[in-house]
N, C-alpha and C positions, 0 to 999 in steps of 0.2 A: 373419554377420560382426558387423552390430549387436544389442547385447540393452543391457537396463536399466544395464548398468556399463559401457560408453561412448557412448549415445545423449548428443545434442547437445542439451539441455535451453534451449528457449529459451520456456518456458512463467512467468505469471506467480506463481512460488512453488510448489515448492523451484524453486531456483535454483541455475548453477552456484556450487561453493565453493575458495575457494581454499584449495590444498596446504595454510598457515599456519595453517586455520583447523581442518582435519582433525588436525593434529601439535599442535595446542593440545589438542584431544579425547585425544585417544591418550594417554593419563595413567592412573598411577595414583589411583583413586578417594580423596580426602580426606573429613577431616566437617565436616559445615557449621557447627557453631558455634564454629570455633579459631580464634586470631589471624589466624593464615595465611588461612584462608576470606575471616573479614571483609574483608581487604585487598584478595583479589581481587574481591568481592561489592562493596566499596564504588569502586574501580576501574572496573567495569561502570555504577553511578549516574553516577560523573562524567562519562565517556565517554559514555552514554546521551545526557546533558545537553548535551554540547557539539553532537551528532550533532543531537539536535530542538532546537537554539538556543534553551533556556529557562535560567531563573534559577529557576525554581519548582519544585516538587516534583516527583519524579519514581520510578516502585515498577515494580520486576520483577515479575510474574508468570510463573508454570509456567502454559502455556496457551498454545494459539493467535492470534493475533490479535482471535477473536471471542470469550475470554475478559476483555480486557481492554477491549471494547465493553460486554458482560457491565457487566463492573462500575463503568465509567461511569453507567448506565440506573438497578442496583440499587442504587448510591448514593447520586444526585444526587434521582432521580425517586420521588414520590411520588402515591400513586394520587390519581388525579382530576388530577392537574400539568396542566395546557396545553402541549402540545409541536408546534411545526411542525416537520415532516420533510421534507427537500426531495429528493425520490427519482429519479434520471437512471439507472438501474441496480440490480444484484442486490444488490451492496454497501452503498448507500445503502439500498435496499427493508430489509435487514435491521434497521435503524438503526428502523424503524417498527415492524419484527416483536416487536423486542427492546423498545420501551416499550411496546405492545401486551400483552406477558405482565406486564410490570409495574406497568399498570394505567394509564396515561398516557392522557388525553385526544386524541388524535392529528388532527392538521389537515395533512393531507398534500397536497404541492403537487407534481405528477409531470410531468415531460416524455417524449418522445420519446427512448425508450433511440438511443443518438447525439447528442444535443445535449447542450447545457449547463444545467447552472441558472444564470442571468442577475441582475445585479443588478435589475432589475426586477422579478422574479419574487418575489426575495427581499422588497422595498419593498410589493409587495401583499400579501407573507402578514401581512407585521407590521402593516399599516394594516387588515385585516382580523379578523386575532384579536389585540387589542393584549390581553386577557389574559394572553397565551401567554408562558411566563417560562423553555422555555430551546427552541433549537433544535438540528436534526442535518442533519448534510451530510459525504457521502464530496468527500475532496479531490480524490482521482484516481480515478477511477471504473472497474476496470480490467474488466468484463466489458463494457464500452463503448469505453475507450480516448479518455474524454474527463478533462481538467484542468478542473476549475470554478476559479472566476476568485475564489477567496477572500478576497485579502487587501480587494478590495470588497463581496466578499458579511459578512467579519467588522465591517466599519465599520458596515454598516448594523444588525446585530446589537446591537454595542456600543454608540450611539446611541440605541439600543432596552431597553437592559437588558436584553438579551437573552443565558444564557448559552450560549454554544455549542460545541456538543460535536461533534468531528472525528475520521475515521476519513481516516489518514495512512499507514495500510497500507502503502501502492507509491507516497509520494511523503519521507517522511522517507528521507532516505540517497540521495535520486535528484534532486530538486527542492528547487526554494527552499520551506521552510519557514520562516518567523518568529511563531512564535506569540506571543511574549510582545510585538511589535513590532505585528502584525496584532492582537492582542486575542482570541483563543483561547483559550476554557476547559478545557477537556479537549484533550488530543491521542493518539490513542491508537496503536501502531502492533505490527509482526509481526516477529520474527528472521528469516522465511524468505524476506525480499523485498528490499529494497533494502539489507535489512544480513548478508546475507549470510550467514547461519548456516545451520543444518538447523532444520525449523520443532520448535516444543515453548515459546516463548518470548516474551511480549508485554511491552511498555511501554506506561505510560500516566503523561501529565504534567497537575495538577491543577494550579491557578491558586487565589488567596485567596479571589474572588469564588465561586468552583466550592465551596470550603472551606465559607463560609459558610452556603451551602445546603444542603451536606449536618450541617454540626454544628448548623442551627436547625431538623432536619426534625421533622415534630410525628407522626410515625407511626416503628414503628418498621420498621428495614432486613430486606428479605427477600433477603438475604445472608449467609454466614457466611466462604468462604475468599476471597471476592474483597470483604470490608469492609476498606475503602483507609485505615480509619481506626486500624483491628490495623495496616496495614501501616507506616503512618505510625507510628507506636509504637515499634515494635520496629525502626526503622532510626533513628528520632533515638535511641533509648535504648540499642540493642542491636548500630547497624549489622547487623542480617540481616533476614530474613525471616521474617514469623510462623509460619510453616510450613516442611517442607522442602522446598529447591529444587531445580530442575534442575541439578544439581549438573557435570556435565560441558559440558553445554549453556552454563553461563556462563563455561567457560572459553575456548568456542569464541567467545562472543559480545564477550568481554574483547579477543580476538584480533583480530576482525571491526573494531570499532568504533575496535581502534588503527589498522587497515589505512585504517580513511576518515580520521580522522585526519590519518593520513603522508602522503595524496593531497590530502587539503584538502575542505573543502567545496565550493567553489565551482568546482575544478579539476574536481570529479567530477561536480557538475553538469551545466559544460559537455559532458564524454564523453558521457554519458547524453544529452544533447539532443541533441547531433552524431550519436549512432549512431540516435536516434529519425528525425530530417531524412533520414539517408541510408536507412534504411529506407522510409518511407515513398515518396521519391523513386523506390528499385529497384522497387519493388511498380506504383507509376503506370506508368514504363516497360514496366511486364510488361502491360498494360493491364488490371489488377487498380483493382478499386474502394475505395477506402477506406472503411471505415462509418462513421467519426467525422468528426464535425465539423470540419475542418481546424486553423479557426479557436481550436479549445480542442485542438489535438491533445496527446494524455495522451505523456510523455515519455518514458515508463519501460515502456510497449505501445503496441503499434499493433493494432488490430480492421481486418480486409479482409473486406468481401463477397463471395460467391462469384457468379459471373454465371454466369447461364445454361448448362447443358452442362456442368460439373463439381461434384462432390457432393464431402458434405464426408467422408464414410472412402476415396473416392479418393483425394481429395489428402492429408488428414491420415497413412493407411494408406500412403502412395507415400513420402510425407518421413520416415515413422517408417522403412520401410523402408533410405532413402539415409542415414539414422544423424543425423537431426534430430527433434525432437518440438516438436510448437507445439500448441495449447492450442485447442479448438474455443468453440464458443457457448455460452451456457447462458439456461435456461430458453425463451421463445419461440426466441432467438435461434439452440437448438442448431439443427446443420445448415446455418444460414444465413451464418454467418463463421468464422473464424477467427482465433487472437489470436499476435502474437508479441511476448514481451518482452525487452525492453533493460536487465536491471538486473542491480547488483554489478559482475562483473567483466567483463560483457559489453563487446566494445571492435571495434575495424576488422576484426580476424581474424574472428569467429564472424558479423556481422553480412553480410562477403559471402559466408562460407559458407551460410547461411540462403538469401540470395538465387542463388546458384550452382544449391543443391539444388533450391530453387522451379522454379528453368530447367527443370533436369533432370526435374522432373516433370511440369511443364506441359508441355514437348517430349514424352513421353511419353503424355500426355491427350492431345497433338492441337491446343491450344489456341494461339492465332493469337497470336506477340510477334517480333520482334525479336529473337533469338539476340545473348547478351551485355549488354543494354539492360539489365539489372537489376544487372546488376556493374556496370558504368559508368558508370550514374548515380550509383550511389553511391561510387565510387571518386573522381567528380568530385566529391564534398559533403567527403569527408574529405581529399584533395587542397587545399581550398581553404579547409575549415575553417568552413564554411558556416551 
C-alpha cells in the first residue's frame, strides 16, 4: 500500500513539498541569461535575504548544502589560518573535515554528541588559541537534535575578532536566525530543509568583515566554481550567475521562499516550535527517551533513544511499513536513535500521525505505554498552544 510516492517523510531533508512548489517546477524550461531569468534569479536573492534576515550579501549555488560550506572554508581559509571548530555532531564534525583539506590549523573543541556547545566552552577555546582568526559551529545540529545557543556563542566571537562561520542547514526558515543582529560571518544554508524545495540548491550570506579576509588573502584560492568572488561579480554586474544554474530548481525555490513569506517569519517559527513541543511531549508519554539535551532541544528534529528491547530496522522497518519514514543515527550513533523532523510544512496533522503510527508499532513490539498517551499529550500542547 505504501511505497516511495506516498510515504509520510518526516526525515530531516528532502522534506515534504508543497503542491505550489511542484507547479512552479512543472514549466517549460527557459535560458538563464534573459531578462525574464534575471527577474526571477534576482527575485530568489531578495527572498533568500528576507528568509536569513541579512542586509549583506547573499549567492545561490547549484549544490547541496555542503557545497556552500565548500565554499565558505575555500574562500575565507588559508593554509596554516588558526581555526576553532566547535564539534557536538556529524554536521559540525564536517565544518573540521572541510578546513582540514584546506589546510586550516584546526583546534577542535568536541562535546558529547547530545549536548550543546556552551558559552563557556566557547570563552576557553578563544582565551586558549587567541591566534585563531575565524571559527565554526553547526546552529542546529540535526544528527543530535540539539540548538546551540548562538546568538551568545556569536558575541563572544565578535568580541574576539573572531570570524564566524555557520552552518544554518535546518534552522534558517525554522528558527530565529539574525545574523547580521548576532554578528555572523558567513551563514550558509540547503533548499531541502526548512525551505522547502527538492534538494540541488544552497545559499550562502557573506558579511564585510568575511569580505575582507577573503580579498586580503595572500595565497591564492583552491577554488574555482565555488570563488564567491566570480559570483559576487557577475550578480552586481550581470544580476546572474557565473555559471549555469539550476535552472528549474530556482523556480521552485522563488515559490518556496514567497510561501514563508505569506506565513511570516515569526508565525512560522512559532509552528515549528509548537510541533517540536508536542512531539517531544508524545514520545515522553510513550515512555521513549529523548537523546538530546532538553534544555537546547533543536526545533526543527527531535533525536529518541531506543531503550532496551527494541532495535532500530524494527522500529524504523515497522513505521516505514505503516507509511511513515523517520531518519535513523548516524555514525556511532547508527542503531542507537532515531530522528524525526518537524520542517517546512509539517504542522498538527502529520505530527499526530507520526505519533498514532509510533503507537501502532510499539503495540505491535510488545513495548509497555499507555495506549493514546502519545496523541494526547500532544493534542494537549497544540490545544493550548504551548
Amino acid at each position: 500500500m505504501y511505497d516511495e510516492r506516498n510515504l509520510l517523510l518526516m526525515t530531516p531533508g528532502p522534506v515534504p513539498i508543497h503542491p505550489r512548489v511542484y507547479e512552479a517546477m512543472n514549466r517549460v524550461i527557459c535560458h538563464h541569461r534573459t531578462e525574464n531569468f534575471r527577474k526571477v534569479f534576482m527575485e530568489c536573492i531578495e527572498l533568500s535575504k528576507y528568509v536569513m534576515q541579512t542586509e549583506n550579501d547573499v549567492f545561490i549555488l547549484t549544490g547541496s548544502g555542503t557545497a556552500a560550506m565548500e565554499a565558505a572554508i575555500s574562500n575565507i581559509v588559508e593554509p596554516g589560518d588558526e581555526v576553532i571548530c566547535f564539534i557536538n555532531g556529524k554536521f559540525s564534525e564536517r565544518w573540521f573535515e572541510i578546513c582540514q583539506a584546506f589546510g586550516a590549523k584546526c583546534h577542535t573543541y568536541s562535546v558529547e554528541w547530545g549536548k550543546a556547545i556552551t558559552p563557556d566552552i566557547v570563552k576557553k577555546a578563544v582565551e586558549e588559541h587567541p591566534e585563531a582568526s575565524i571559527a565554526t559551529i553547526c546552529h542546529n545540529e540535526t544528527s543530535t537534535g540539539i540548538l546551540n545557543p548562538l546568538p551568545e556563542i556569536a558575541k563572544i566571537c565578535r568580541e574576539n575578532d573572531l570570524i564566524l562561520v555557520v552552518d544554518g542547514i535546518t534552522s534558517v526558515g525554522g528558527d530565529y536566525v539574525f545574523p547580521d543582529k548576532w554578528g555572523v560571518n558567513v551563514l550558509v544554508t540547503g533548499s531541502q530543509k526548512c525551505l522547502g524545495c527538492p534538494p540541488g540548491l544552497s545559499l550562502i550570506m557573506v558579511d564585510e568583515q568575511a569580505w575582507e579576509k577573503i580579498k586580503n588573502r595572500k595565497s591564492n584560492k583552491f577554488s574555482y566554481y565555488v570563488d564567491l568572488e566570480r559570483y559576487k561579480k557577475s550578480l552586481e554586474k550581470k544580476r546572474e550567475t557565473p555559471y549555469t544554474p539550476a535552472i528549474t530548481l530556482l523556480f521552485g525555490l522563488r515559490e518556496s521562499l514567497t510561501m514563508i513569506k505569506e506565513e511570516g517569519l515569526e508565525q512560522r517559527v512559532k509552528r515549528h516550535r509548537l510541533c517540536g513541543k508536542a512531539l517531544r511531549e508524545g514520545v515522553k508519554a510513550l515512555n521513549l527517551p529523548l537523546f538530546e539535551d532538553e534544555n537546547y532541544a533543536s526545533n526543527t528534529l527531535t533525536a529518541v533513544s531506543y531503550p532496551q528491547g527494541i532495535t532500530d530496522s524494527q522500529f524504523r522497518g515497522l513505521m516505514e511499513k505503516h507509511g511513515v519514514l523517520v531518519a535513523g543515527g548516524q555514525a556511532h550513533l547508527k542503531g542507537k536513535i532515531f530522528r524525526v523532523a518537524h520542517m517546512n510544512i509539517i504542522g498538527e496533522r502529520e505530527i499526530l500521525t507520526t505519533l498514532a503510527t509510533m503507537e501502532l508499532v510499539l503495540s505491535e513490539i510488545g513495548w509497555n505505554f499507555e495506549p493514546g498517551s502519545g496523541v494526547s499529550s500532544a493534542i494537549k500542547i497544540f490545544k493550548n498552544k504551548l
